[in-house]
C-alpha positions in Angstrom: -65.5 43.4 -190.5 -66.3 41.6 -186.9 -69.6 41.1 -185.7 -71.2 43.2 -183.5 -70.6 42.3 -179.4 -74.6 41.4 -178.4 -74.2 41.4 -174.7 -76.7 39.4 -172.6 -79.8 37.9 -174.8 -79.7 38.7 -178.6 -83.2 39.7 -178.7 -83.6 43.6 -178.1 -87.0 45.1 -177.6 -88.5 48.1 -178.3 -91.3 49.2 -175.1 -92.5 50.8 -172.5 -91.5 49.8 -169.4 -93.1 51.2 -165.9 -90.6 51.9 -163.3 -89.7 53.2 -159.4 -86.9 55.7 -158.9 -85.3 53.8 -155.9 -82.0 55.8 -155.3 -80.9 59.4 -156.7 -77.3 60.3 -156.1 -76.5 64.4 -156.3 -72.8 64.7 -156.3 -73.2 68.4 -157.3 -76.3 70.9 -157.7 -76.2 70.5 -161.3 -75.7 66.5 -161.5 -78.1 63.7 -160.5 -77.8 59.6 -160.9 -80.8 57.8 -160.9 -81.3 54.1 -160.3 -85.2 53.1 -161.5 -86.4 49.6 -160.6 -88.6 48.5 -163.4 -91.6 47.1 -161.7 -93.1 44.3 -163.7 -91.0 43.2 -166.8 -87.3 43.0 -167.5 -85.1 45.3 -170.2 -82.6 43.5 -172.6 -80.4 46.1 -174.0 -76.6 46.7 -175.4 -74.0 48.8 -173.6 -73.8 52.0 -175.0 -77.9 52.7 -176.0 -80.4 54.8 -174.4 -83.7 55.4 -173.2 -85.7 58.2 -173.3 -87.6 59.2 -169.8 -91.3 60.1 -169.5 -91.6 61.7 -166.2 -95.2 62.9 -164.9 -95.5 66.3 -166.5 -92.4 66.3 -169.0 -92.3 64.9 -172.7 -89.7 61.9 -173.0 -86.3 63.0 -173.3 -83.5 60.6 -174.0 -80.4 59.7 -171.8 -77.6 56.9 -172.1 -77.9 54.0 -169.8 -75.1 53.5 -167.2 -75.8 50.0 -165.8 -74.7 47.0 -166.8 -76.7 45.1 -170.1 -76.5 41.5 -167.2 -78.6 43.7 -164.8 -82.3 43.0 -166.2 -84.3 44.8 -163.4 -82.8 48.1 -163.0 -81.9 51.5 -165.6 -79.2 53.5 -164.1 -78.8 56.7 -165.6 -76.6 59.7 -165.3 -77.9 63.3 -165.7 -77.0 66.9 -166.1 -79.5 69.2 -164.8 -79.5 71.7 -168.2 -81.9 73.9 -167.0 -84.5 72.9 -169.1 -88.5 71.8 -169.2 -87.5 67.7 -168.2 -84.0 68.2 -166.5 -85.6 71.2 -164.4 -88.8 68.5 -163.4 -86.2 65.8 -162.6 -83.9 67.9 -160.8 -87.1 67.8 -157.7 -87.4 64.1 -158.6 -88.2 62.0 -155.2 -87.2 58.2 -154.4 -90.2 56.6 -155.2 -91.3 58.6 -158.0 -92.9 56.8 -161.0 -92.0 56.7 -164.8 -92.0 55.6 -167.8 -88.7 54.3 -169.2 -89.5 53.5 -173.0 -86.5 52.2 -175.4 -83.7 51.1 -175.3 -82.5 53.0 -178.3 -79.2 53.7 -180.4 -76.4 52.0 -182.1 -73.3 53.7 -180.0 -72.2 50.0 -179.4 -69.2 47.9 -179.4 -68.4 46.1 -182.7 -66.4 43.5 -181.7 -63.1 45.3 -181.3 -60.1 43.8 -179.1 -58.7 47.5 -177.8 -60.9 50.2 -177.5 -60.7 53.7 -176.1 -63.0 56.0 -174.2 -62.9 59.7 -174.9 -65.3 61.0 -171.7 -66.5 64.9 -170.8 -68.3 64.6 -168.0 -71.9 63.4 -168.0 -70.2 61.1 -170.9 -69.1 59.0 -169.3 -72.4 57.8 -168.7 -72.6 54.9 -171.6 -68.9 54.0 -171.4 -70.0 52.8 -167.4 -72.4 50.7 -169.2 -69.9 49.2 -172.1 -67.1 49.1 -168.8 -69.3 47.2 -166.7 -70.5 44.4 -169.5 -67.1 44.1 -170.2 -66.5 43.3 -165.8 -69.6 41.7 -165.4 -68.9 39.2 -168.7 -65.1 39.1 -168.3 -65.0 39.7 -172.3 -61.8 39.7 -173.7 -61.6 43.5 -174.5 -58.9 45.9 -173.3 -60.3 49.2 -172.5 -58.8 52.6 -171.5 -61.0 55.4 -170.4 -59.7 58.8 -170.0 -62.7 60.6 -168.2 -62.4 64.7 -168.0 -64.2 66.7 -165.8 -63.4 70.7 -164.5 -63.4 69.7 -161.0 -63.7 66.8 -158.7 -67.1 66.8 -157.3 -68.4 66.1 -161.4 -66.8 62.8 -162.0 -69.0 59.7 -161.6 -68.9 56.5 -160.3 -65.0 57.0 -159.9 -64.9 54.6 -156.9 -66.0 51.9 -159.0 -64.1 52.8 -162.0 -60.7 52.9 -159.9 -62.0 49.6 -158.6 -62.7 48.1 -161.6 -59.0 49.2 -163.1 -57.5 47.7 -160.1 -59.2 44.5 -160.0 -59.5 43.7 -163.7 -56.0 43.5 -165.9 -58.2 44.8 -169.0 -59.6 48.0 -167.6 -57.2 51.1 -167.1 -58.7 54.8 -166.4 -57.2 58.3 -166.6 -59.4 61.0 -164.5 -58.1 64.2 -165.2 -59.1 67.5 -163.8 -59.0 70.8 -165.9 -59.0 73.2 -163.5 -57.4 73.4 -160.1 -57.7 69.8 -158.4 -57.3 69.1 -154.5 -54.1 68.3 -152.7 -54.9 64.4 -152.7 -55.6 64.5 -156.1 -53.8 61.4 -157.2 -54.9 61.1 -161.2 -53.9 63.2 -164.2 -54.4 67.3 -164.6 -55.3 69.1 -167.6 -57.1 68.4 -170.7 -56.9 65.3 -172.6 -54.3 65.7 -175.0 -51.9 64.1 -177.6 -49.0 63.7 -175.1 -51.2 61.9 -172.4 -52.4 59.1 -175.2 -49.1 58.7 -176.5 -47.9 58.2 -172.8 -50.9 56.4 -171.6 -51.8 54.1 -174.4 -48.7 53.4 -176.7 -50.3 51.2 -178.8 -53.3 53.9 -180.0 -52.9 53.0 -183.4 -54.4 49.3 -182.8 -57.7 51.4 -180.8 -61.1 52.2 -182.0 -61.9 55.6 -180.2 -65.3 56.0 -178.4 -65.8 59.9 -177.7 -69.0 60.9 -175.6 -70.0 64.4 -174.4 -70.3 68.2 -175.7 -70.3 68.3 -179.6 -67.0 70.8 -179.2 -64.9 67.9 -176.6 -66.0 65.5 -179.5 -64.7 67.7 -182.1 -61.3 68.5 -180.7 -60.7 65.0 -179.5 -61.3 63.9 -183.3 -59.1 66.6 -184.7 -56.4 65.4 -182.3 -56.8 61.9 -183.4 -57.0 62.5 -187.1 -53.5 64.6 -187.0 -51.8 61.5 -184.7 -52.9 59.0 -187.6 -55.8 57.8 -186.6 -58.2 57.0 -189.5 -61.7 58.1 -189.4 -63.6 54.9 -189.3 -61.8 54.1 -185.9 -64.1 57.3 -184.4 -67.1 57.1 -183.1 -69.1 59.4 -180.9 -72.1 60.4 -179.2 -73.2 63.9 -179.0 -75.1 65.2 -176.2 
């Protein structure tokens, strides 16, 4: 069994940690991505865990870090706005807005593999950007593949820097793919992930542990798929929303 990856400093603390929101991205009505500036200490965390938000007004509520674990000062995170009592407060979220970031939290981390896969459904993608970024930022020797699906264009995040990051680093290869009609210039994959794009994409799937992020029934049928192309069970590993 390999020991777990510990990206950055080994020590990971639990507390509260008072920050600014300094930039707010809104690619779509129902999307946000929020960079907070923590004001007076640094975070240590792993790629892949969370923190949970305490916004003036809301209870905390938990969300996957997108930024990378060698970035000490800022929490990037990417949100869907659900609709509920938090997402509906943070959905009229201002730059310069304070709160209370308090974690990190979770153990949906790399363990050391060689070749992993990401399975992402939209807003999951969020923690793979964190584990894809350690792996730039720290040049580790890991191959990754991402295949990232989202119903139309405007939902899929940070895709400049993920095509960037596939062009400029021999380890990193990603596979957008739309599921419903995509543009003209639309120059990734169509359709739903499925058995025929892994087997075409990633040849070698057998040698992967599979990372699958987003709604519990994307999760599900990316597992079923998996299990009926070989794939043993303890090379799955998700994170519901």
């Amino acid at each position: 069994m390999p020991e777990p990856i510990q990206p950055g400093p080994k020590k990971i603390v639990f507390d509260n940690y008072d920050a600014t929101i300094t930039n707010i991205q809104q690619p779509m009505d129902t999307l946000r991505v929020f960079v907070f500036k923590l004001d007076d200490k640094k975070i240590n965390f792993i790629a892949g865990q969370y923190v949970s938000v305490i916004y003036p007004g809301t209870h905390p509520a938990p969300f996957s870090i997108a930024s990378s674990p060698e970035n000490h000062d800022i929490v990037e995170l990417g949100i869907e706005i659900t609709g509920g009592p938090v997402t509906s407060k943070l959905k009229d979220a201002k730059v310069g807005d304070k709160a209370v970031l308090r974690g990190p939290f979770g153990t949906f981390t790399l363990a050391g593999e060689k070749k992993v896969c990401f399975l992402a459904g939209g807003v999951g993608v969020t923690p793979f950007m964190s584990m894809l970024r350690w792996i730039r930022d720290t040049n580790q020797d890991v191959k990754a593949t991402l295949f990232y699906s989202c119903k139309v264009e405007k939902q899929f995040l940070w895709l400049d820097e993920l095509e960037q990051m596939a062009l400029s680093h021999v380890n990193i290869r990603i596979f957008p793919t739309i599921t419903k009609e995509a543009p003209a210039d639309w120059i990734h994959k169509t359709g739903r992930i499925n058995e025929t794009m892994i087997r075409e994409c990633l040849p070698d799937f057998m040698e992967h542990t599979f990372y699958s992020c987003g709604p519990p029934a994307l999760i599900e049928a990316m597992f079923t798929m998996l299990k009926s192309m070989g794939v043993s069970e303890n090379n799955l590993k998700k994170e519901k929303w």
